[in-house]
N, C-alpha and C positions, 0 to 999 in steps of 0.2 A: 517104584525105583528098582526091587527086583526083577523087574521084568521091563527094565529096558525105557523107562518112561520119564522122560526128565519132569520132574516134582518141582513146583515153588511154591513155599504155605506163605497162605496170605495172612497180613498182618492184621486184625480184626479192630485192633485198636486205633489203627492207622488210618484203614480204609473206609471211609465215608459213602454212603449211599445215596445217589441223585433225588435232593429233596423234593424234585417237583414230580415223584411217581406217582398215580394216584393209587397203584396196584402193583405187588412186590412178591414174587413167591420163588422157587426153585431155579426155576428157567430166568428168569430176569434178573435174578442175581448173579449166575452162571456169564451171562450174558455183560454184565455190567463187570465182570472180574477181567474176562475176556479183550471186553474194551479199554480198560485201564492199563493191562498187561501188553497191549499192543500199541497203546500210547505209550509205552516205558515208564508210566509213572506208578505202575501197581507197586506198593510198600510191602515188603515180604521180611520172615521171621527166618531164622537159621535154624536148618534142620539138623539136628544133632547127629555123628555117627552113631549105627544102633550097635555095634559092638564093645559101646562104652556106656550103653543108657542104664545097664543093668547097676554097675558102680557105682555109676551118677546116682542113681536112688539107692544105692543102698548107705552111700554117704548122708543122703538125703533123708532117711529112716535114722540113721544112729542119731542126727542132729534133733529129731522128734523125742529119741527117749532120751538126751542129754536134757531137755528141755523139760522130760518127767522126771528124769535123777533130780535137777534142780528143784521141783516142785515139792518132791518129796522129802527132799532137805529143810527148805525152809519148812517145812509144816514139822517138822521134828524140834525145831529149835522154838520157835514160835510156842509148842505144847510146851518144853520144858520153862520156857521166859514165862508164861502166864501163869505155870505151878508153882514154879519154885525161884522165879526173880533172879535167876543164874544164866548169863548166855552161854552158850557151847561152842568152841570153834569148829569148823565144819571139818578139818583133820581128826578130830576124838571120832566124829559118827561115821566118817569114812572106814576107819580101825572093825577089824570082824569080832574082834573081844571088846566092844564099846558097851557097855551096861547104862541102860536109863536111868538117872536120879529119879525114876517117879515109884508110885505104888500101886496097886489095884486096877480100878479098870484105867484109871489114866495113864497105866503103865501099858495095858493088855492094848490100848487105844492107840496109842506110837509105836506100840513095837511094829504093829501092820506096816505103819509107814517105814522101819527101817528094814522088816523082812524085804520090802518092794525097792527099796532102794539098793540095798545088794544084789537083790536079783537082776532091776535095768542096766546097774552096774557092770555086772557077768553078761550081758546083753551086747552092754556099747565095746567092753573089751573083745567078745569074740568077733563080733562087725568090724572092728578096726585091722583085727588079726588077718581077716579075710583079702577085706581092700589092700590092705598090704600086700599081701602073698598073690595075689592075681595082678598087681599093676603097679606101674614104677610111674616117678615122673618123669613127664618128656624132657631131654635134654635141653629144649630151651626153657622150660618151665622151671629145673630145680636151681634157677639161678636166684629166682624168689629167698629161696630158703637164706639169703643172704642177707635177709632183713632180721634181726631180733626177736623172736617170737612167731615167723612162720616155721614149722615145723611141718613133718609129713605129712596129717591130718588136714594140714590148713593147706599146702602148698596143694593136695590133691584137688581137695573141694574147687581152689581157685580155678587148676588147670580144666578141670570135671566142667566145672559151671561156664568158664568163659570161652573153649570151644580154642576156635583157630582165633588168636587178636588180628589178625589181617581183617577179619570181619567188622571193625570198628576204622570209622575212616579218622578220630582224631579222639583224644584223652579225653578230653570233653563227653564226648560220646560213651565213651567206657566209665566215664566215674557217673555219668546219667546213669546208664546201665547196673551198676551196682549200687542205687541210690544213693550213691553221696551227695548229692546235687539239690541245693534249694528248688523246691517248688512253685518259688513265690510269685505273682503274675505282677509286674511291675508297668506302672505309664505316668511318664512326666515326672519319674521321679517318685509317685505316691504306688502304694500297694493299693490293685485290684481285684484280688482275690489270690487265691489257690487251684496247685492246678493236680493231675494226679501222683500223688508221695507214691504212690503203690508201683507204677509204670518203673520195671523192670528186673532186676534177679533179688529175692532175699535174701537168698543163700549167700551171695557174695558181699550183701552187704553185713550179714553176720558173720561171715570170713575177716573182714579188714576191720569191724568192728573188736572182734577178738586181737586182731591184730594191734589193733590200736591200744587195746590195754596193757599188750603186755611192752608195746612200743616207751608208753611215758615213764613205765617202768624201767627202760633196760636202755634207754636211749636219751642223753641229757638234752640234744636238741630238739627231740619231740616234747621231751618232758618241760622244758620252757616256754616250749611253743604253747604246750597243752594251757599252762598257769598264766599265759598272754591271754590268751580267749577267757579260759574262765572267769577272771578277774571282770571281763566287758560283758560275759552274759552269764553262761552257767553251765556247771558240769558235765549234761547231756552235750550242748550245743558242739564243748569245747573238743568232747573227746569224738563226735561224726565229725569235727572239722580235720580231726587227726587222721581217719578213716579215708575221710576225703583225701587229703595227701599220700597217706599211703597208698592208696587205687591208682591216684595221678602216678606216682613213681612204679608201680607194678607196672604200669601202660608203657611206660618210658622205659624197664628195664628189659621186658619183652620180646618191643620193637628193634632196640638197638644191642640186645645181648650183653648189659653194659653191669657191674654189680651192683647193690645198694649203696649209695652216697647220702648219710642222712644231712649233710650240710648244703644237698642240693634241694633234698625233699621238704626241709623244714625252713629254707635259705630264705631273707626279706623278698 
């Protein structure tokens, strides 16, 4: 692409290979991308700009040691439940004058875990500091922020991970793309299997996943919506179904530049 070359990366998951080859190497494959590419049916991936990928991952890092702060939380309360029968709200351990109820080595044993846990702590703060200070959200992106619970953190990730929405030809599309989207391979009515849960961004789906918790919190028609579902299945299902609407409304607010309406996102 620097040098003038127009680029399409092919979609790997997409692109099926003619099962009747008996012999498949470099050249035949070249050769078979060629021919799909010139029938117009070659299935191709969006190329990210590269003078946003460095962000994109470094958002993509802080969400790896959010994911270590977490672990090294629960293992601090976890020690102190099995010692001393006390739970600890996660506000005391977060505190830099927080002292262990324990003794001896099973004091000397957690404190590891809380030295590491202020230190990713001091990690995921200056990472945030940073993303901040190098990049704003695009003007049609901070319209997001209009929802309850996206905030800059979240609205970036979203803008970071989904690129241009003109690239998604319909909502459907884009909430598949952030996994909100059952998997389930359905005929006649009966489940035939599963098909791939994995097929498309994490990131965005731990985006509107966070989104959605602080949604049933702060927002009474999600929060009915949430206790509708849950009641018919269970609290995992109920709060990816909340996930899923909010993607659907991020796709919609996007498009049409339009603010959050939760009576429309949560609406019969």
């Amino acid at each position: 692409m620097d040098h003038g070359y127009h680029v399409e990366l092919s979609n790997p998951a997409a692109t099926a290979q003619y099962e009747g080859l008996k012999y498949a190497g470099d050249r035949h494959d070249a050769w078979w991308l060629a021919h799909l590419r010139r029938l117009d049916i070659l299935p191709t991936g969006y190329i990210y700009p590269p003078e946003q990928r460095a962000i994109r991952d470094m958002l993509r890092r802080r969400l790896q040691l959010v994911h270590m702060r977490a672990k090294q939380l629960i293992s601090i309360q976890n020690q102190i439940w099995r010692s001393t029968g006390k739970k600890v709200a996660s506000n005391q351990i977060r505190r830099k004058d927080f002292q262990l109820p324990l003794n001896g080595l099973l004091r000397q044993s957690a404190q590891s875990n809380v030295t590491l846990f202020h230190a990713i702590d001091t990690e995921i703060i200056q990472l945030e500091q940073t993303v901040l200070g190098e990049i704003e959200l695009d003007k049609s992106f901070k319209i997001l922020k209009t929802i309850k619970g996206i905030g800059d953190i979240l609205g970036m990730t979203i803008m970071l991970e989904t690129g241009t929405i003109k690239r998604f030809k319909s909502v459907g599309n884009y909430a598949s793309y952030c996994r909100c989207v059952n998997s389930v391979r359905m005929s006649n009515g009966k489940k035939k299997g599963k098909g791939n849960a994995k097929a498309g961004n994490k990131y965005l789906s731990w985006a509107f996943s966070e989104a959605a918790h602080f949604a049933i919190r702060f927002q009474p028609e999600a929060k009915r919506f949430f206790e509708r579902k849950k009641s018919k299945t269970n609290g995992i299902v109920a709060m990816r179904a909340v996930a899923h609407k909010l993607a659907r409304a991020s796709y919609r607010m996007l498009q049409e530049q339009t603010p959050y309406d939760a009576s429309k996102a949560f609406g019969n």
